[in-house]
C-alpha positions as CSV (number, residue, x, y, z in Angstrom):
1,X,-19.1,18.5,-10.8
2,X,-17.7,15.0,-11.3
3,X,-14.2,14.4,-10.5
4,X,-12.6,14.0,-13.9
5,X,-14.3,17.3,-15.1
6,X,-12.9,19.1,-11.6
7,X,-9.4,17.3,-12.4
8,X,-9.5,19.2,-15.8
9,X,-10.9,22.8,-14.9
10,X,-8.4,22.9,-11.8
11,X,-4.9,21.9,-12.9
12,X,-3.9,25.6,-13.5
13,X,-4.8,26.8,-10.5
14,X,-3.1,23.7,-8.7
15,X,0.4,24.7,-10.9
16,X,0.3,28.1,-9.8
17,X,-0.3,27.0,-5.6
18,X,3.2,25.5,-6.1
19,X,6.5,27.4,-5.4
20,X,8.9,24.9,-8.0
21,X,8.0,24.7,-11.6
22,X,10.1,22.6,-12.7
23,X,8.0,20.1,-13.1
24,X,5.1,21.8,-14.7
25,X,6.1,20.7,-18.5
26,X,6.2,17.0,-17.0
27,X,2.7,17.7,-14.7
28,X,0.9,18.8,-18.2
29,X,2.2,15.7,-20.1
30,X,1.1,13.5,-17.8
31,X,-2.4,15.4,-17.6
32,X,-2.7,14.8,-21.1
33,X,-1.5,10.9,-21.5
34,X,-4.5,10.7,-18.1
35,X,-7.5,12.3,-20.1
36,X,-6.5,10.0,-23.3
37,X,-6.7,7.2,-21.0
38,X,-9.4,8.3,-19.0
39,X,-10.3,6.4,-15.6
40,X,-10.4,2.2,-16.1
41,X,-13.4,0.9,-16.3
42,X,-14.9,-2.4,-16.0
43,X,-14.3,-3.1,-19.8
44,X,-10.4,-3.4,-19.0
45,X,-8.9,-6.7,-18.3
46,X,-7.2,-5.0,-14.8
47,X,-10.4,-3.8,-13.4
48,X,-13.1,-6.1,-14.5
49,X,-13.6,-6.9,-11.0
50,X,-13.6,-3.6,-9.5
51,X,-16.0,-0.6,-10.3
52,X,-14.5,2.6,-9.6
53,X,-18.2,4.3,-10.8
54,X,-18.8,5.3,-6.8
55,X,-15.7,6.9,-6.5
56,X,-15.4,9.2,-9.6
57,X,-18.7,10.4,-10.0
58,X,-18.3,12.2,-6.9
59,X,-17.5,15.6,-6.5
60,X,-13.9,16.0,-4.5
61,X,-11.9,19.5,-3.6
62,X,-8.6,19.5,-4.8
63,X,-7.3,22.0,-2.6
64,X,-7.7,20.7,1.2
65,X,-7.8,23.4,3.6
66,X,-4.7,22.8,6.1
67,X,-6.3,23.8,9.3
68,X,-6.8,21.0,12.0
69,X,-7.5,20.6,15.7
70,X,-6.1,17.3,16.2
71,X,-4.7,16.9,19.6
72,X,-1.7,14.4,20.7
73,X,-4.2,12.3,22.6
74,X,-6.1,11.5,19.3
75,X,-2.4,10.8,17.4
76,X,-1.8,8.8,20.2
77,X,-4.6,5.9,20.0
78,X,-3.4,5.4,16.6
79,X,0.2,4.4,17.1
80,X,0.8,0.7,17.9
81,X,2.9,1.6,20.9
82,X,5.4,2.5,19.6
83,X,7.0,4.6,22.1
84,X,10.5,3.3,20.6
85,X,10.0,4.2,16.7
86,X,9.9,7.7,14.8
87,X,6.8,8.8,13.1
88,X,6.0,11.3,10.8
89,X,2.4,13.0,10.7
90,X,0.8,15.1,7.5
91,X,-2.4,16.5,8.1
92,X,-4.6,17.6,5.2
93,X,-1.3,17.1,3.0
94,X,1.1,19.0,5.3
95,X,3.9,17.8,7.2
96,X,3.7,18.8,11.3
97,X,6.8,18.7,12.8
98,X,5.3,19.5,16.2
99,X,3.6,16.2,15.8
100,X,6.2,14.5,14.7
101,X,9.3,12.5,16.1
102,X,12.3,12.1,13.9
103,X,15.6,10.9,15.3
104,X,17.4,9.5,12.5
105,X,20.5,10.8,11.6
106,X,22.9,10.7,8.6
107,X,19.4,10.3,6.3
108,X,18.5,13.1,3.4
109,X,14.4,13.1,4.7
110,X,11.6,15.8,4.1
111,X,8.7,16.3,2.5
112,X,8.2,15.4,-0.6
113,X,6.9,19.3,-1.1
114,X,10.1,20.9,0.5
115,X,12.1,18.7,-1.2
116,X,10.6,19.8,-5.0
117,X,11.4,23.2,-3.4
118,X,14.9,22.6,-3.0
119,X,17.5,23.0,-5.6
120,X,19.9,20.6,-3.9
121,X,17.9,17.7,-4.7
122,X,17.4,18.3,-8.2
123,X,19.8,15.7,-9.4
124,X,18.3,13.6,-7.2
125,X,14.8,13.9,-8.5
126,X,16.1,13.6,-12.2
127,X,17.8,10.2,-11.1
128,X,14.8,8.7,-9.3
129,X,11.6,10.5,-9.4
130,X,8.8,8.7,-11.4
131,X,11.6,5.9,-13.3
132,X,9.9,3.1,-12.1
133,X,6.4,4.0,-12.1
134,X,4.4,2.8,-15.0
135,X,3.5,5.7,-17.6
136,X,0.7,3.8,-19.2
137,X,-1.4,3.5,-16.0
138,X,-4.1,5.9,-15.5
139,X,-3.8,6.9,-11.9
140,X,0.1,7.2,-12.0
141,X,0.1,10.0,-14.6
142,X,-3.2,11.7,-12.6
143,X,-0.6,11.2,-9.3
144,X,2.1,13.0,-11.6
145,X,0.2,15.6,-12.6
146,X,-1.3,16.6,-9.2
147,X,1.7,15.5,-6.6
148,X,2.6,17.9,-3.9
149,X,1.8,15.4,-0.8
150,X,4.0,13.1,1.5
151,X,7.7,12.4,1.9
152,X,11.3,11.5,0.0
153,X,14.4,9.6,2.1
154,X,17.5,8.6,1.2
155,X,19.4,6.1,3.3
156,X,23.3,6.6,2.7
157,X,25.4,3.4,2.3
158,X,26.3,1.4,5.0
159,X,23.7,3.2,7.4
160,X,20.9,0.6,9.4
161,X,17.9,2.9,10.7
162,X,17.3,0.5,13.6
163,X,13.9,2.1,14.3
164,X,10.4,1.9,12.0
165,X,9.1,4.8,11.1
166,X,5.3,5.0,10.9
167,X,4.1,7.7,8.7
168,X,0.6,8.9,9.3
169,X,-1.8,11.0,6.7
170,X,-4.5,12.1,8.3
171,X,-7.2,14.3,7.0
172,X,-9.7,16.3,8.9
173,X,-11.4,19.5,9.3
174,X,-12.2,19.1,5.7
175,X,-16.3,20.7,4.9
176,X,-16.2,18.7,1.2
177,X,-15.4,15.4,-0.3
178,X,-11.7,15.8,-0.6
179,X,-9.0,14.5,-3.3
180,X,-5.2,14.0,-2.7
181,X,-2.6,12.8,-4.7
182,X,0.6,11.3,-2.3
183,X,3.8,10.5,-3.5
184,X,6.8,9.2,-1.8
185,X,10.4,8.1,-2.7
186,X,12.5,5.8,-0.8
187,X,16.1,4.6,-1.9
188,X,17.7,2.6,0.2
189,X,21.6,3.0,-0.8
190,X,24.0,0.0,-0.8
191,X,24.1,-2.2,2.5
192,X,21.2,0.1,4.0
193,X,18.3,-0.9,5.9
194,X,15.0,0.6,6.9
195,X,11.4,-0.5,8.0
196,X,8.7,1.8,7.3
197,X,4.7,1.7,8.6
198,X,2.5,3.3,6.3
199,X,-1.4,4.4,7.2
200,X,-3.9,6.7,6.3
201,X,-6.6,8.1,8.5
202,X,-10.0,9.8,7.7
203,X,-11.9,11.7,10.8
204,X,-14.4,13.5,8.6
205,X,-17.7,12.0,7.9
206,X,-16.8,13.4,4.2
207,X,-15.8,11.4,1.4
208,X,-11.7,11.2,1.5
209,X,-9.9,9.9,-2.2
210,X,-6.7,9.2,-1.8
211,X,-4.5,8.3,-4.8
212,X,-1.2,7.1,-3.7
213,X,2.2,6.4,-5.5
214,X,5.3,4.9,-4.0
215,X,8.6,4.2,-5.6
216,X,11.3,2.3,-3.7
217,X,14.7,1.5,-4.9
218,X,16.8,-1.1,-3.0
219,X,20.7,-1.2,-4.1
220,X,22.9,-3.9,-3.2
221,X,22.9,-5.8,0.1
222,X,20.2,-3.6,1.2
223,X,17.0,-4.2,2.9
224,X,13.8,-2.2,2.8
225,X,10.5,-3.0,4.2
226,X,6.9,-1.1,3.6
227,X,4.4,-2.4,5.5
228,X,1.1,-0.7,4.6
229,X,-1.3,-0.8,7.8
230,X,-5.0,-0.3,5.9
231,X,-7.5,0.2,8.5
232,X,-9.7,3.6,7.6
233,X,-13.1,4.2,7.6
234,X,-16.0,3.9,5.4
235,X,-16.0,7.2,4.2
236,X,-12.4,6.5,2.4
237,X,-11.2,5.4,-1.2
238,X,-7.6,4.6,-1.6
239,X,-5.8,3.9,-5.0
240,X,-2.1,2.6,-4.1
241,X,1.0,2.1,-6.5
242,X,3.8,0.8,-5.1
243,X,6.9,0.0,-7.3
244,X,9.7,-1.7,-6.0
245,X,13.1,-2.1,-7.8
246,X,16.1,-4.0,-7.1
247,X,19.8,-4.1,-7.2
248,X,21.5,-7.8,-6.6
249,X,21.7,-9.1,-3.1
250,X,18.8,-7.4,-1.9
251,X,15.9,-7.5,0.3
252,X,12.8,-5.5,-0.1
253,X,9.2,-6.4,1.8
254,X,5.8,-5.4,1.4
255,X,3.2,-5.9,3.2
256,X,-0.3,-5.2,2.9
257,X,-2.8,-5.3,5.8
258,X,-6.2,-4.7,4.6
259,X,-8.9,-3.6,7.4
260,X,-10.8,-0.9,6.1
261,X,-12.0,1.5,3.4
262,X,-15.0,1.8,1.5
263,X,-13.4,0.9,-1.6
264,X,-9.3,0.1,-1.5
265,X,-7.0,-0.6,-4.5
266,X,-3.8,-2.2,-4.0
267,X,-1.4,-2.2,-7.3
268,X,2.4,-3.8,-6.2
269,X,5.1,-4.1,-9.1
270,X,8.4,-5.5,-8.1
271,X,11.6,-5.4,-10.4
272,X,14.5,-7.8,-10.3
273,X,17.3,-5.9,-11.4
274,X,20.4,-8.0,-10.3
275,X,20.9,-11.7,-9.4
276,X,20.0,-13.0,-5.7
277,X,17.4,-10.9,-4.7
278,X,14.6,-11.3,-2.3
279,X,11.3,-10.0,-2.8
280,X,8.8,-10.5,0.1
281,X,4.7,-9.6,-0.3
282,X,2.1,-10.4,2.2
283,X,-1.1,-9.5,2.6
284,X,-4.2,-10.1,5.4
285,X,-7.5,-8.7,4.1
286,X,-10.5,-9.0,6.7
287,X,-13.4,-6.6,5.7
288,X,-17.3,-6.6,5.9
289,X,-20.7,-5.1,5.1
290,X,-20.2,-3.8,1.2
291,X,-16.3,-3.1,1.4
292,X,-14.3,-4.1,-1.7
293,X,-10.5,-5.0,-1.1
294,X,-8.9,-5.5,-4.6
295,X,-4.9,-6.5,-4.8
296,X,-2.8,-6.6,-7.8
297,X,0.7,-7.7,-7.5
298,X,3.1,-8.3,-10.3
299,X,7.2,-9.6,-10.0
300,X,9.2,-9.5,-12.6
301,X,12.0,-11.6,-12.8
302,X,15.1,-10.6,-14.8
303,X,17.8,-12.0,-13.8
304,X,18.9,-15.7,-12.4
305,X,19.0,-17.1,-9.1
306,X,16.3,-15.0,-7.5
307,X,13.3,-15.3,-5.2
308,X,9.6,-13.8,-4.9
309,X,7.5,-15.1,-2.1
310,X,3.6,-13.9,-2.3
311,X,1.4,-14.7,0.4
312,X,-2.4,-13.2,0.6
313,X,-5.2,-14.7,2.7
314,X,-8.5,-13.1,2.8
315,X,-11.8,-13.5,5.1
316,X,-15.1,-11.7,3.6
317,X,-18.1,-11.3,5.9
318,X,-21.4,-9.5,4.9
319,X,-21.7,-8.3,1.0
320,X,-17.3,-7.7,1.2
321,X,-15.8,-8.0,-2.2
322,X,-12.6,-9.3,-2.4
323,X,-10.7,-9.2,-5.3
324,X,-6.6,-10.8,-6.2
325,X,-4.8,-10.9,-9.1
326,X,-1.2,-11.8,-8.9
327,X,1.5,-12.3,-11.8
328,X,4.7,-13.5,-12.0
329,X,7.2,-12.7,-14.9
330,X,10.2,-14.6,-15.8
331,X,12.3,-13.4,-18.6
332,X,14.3,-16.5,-20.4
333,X,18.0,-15.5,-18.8
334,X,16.3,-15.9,-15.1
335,X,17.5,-19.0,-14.7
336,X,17.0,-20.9,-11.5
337,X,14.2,-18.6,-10.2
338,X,12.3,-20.0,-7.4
339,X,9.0,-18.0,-7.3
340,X,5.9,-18.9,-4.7
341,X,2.4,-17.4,-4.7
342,X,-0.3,-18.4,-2.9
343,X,-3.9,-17.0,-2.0
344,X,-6.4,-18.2,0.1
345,X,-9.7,-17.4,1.2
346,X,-12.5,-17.8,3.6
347,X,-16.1,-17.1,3.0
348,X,-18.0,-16.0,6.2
349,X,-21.6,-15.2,4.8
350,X,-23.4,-16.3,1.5
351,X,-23.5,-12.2,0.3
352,X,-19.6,-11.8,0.7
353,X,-17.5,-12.9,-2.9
354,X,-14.0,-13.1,-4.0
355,X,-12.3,-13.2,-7.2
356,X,-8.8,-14.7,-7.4
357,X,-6.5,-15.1,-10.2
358,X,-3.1,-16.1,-9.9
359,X,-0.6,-16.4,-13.2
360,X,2.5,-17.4,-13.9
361,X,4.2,-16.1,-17.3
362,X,7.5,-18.6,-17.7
363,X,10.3,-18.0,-20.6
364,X,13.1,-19.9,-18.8
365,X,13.3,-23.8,-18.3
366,X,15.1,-23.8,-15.0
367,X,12.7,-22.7,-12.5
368,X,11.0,-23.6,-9.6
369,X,7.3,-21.8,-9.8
370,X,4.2,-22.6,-8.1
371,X,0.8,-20.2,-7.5
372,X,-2.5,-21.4,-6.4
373,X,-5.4,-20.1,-4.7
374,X,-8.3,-22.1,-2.6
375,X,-12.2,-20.0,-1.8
376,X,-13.7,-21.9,1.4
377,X,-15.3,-21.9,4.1
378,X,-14.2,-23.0,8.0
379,X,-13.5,-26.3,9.0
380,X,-17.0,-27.7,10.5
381,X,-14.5,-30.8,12.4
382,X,-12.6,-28.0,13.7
383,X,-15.1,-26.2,14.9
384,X,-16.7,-28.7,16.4
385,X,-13.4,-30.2,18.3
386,X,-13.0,-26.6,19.6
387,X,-16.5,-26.3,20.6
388,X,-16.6,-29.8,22.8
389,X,-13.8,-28.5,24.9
390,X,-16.2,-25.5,26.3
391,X,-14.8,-22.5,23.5
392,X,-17.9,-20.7,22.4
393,X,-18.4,-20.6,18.3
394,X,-17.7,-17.1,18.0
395,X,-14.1,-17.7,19.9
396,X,-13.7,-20.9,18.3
397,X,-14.4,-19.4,14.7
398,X,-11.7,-16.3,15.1
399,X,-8.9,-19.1,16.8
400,X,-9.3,-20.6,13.5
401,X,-9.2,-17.7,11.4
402,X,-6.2,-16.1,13.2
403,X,-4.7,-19.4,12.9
404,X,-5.9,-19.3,9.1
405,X,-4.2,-15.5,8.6
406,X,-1.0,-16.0,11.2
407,X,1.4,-17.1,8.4
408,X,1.1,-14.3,6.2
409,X,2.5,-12.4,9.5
410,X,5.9,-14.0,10.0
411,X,8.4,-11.8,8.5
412,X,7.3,-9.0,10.6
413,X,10.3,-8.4,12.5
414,X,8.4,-5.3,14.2
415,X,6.3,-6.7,17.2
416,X,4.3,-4.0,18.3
417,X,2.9,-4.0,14.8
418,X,2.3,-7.9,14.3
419,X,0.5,-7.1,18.2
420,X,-1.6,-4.2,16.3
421,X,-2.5,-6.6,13.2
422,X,-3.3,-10.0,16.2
423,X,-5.7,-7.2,18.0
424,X,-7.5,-5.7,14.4
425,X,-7.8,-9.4,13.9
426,X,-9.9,-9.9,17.2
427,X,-11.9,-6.3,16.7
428,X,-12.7,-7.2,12.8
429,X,-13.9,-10.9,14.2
430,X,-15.6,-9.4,17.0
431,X,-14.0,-11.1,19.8
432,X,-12.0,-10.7,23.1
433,X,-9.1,-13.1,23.1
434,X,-5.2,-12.8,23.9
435,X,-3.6,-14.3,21.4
């Protein structure tokens, strides 16, 4: 049974898993506004570049079974040494607080499940939930519909989380292809601030689909950074959403590091709500053999005196397919916008392509924009200055390339993670160095 036929004969039987029904009127709507949709194809404009064929014809269960035998030592080679920071760990969709290490205090955080089970956070969930996710976009309403998976936090006013918290989802254990649909909200009250590490981990030889939507909400003088660590294996399909919207004064980050996954989809929408924001995305994309790394970003810019700052490079080895389409939006009264994007790539093998896009969309006359994009290959006077001082070509290729991707690193203010993204570098070039 292919996957949008299983999405249909199932959804009753998912509605009547769930405690809260609250929802369901909502979860059938959205069903409904999917199947008129349908999946994209390569006939839209947004996925003409990306095939999603592979992924849906194949036959997924919806209802993961929860049991695991993941030991501490295997949750261990996966953090970044991060002895210092909280982490959160769901395992075929459920939260495991014996695996877990939250210290925060003065936050509202659960699971996204417990808290649809929770009549307290009703008002919350009216105010927030699914507001800034787009309704016309396919895997958004399937996410709606089928939602029970990952986390909500609120972070009061006034209140600095001074350590990241990396949240795992990890899926094993599981004796079929296997579907899940992970939502998380994240408001970051007035004055706030909170880092978050994002990554998703299949240990199955089984096919693992994960469709993935994240709304963040950033109020004044606050600052909130996602940083999305993409390194799974090549039995793994991830769709991610991530919308982003902001109050004036504001900070919010995401960044996007893109290592593994048969097939991953990265879709980032940033809204300007208020006058001197920040918005931050970065991305480092290094994949091989027939992996296909597709980013979409989009900032909107509504309001004056505000910044955006995009910054994607991307090295493609084998038959990789790389894919970046970036927009900028600035609405007429946006006055004295300064918006950068940039993307640039190298080419490591004839079979490996990219297609890049960027696009600017202007309505106000008082701006400072610029986007570009450049498809290459190394440096051969580089390479050959590096390789006359005794550094071997393999070593002298990935000092170039690091060099090449170490910019799009910078605002990490979490160093164990930029020292986990400097040694995926190294393991993705196939090199020993200390950088």
């Amino acid at each position: 049974m292919a996957l949008l036929e299983n999405i249909q004969n199932n959804h009753s039987a998912f509605l009547d898993t769930l405690k809260h029904r609250f929802l369901d009127e909502t979860r059938v709507s959205a069903l409904k506004k999917f199947f008129h949709a349908g999946f994209p194809t390569r006939k839209d404009e947004e996925y003409r570049y990306t095939n999603l064929r592979e992924i849906t014809e194949k036959d997924y269960n919806l209802f993961p079974t929860e049991h695991h035998n993941i030991t501490k030592e295997q949750l261990d080679e996966l953090h970044l040494g991060e002895e210092n920071f909280d982490w959160i760990v769901f395992i075929n969709g459920q939260l495991h607080k014996e695996l877990s290490k939250v210290s925060i205090e003065n936050v509202e955080f659960m699971s996204f499940k417990h808290a649809l089970n929770d009549d307290r956070y009703k008002e919350v969930f009216n105010k927030y939930f699914n507001k800034i996710a787009d309704p016309e976009l396919a895997f958004t309403n399937l996410n709606l519909a089928y939602c029970r998976n990952g986390f909500f936090m609120k972070v009061p006013k006034n209140v600095v989380i001074e350590k990241p918290i990396h949240v795992f989802y990890l899926s094993q254990n599981q004796k079929d292809n296997t579907f899940y649909n992970t939502r998380n909200l994240l408001i970051a009250e007035e004055s706030s601030k909170v880092e978050v590490i994002e990554s998703h981990h299949n240990f199955d030889s089984h096919f693992v689909f994960t469709n993935s939507v994240t709304e963040i909400f950033t109020y004044p003088n606050a600052k909130a950074d996602w940083h999305k660590l993409q390194n799974d294996s090549e039995t793994s399909y991830l769709v991610d959403h991530t919308f982003a919207k902001q109050e004036k004064d504001s900070r919010t980050t995401v960044n996007t590091f893109s290592f593994g996954g048969k097939i991953v989809r990265n879709n980032l929408d940033f809204i300007q709500n208020g006058s001197n924001i920040n918005s931050f995305m970065n991305g480092i994309t290094i994949i091989g053999n027939e992996q296909l790394v597709d980013h979409h970003t989009a900032v909107h810019h509504n309001q004056p005196n505000c910044e955006s700052y995009q910054n994607y490079k991307g090295i493609f080895k084998d038959k990789s397919h790389g894919v970046f389409n970036g927009k900028v939006f600035v609405d007429k009264i946006a006055q004295k916008t300064n918006a950068y994007q940039q993307n640039n790539n190298v080419l490591l093998s004839e079979g490996a392509t990219i297609d890049t896009k960027p696009q600017l969309e202007i309505f106000a006359d008082d701006v400072k924009c610029s986007h570009g994009c450049t498809v290459g290959q190394l440096n051969e006077d580089a390479l050959f200055y590096l390789r006359a001082r005794g550094i071997s070509k393999k070593e002298a290729q990935a000092l170039l390339l690091y060099a090449f991707a170490n910019d799009a690193m910078q605002n990490i203010d979490i160093e164990p993670l930029k020292n986990k993204i400097s040694k995926l570098l190294a393991e993705k070039l196939e090199v020993s160095l200390e950088f």
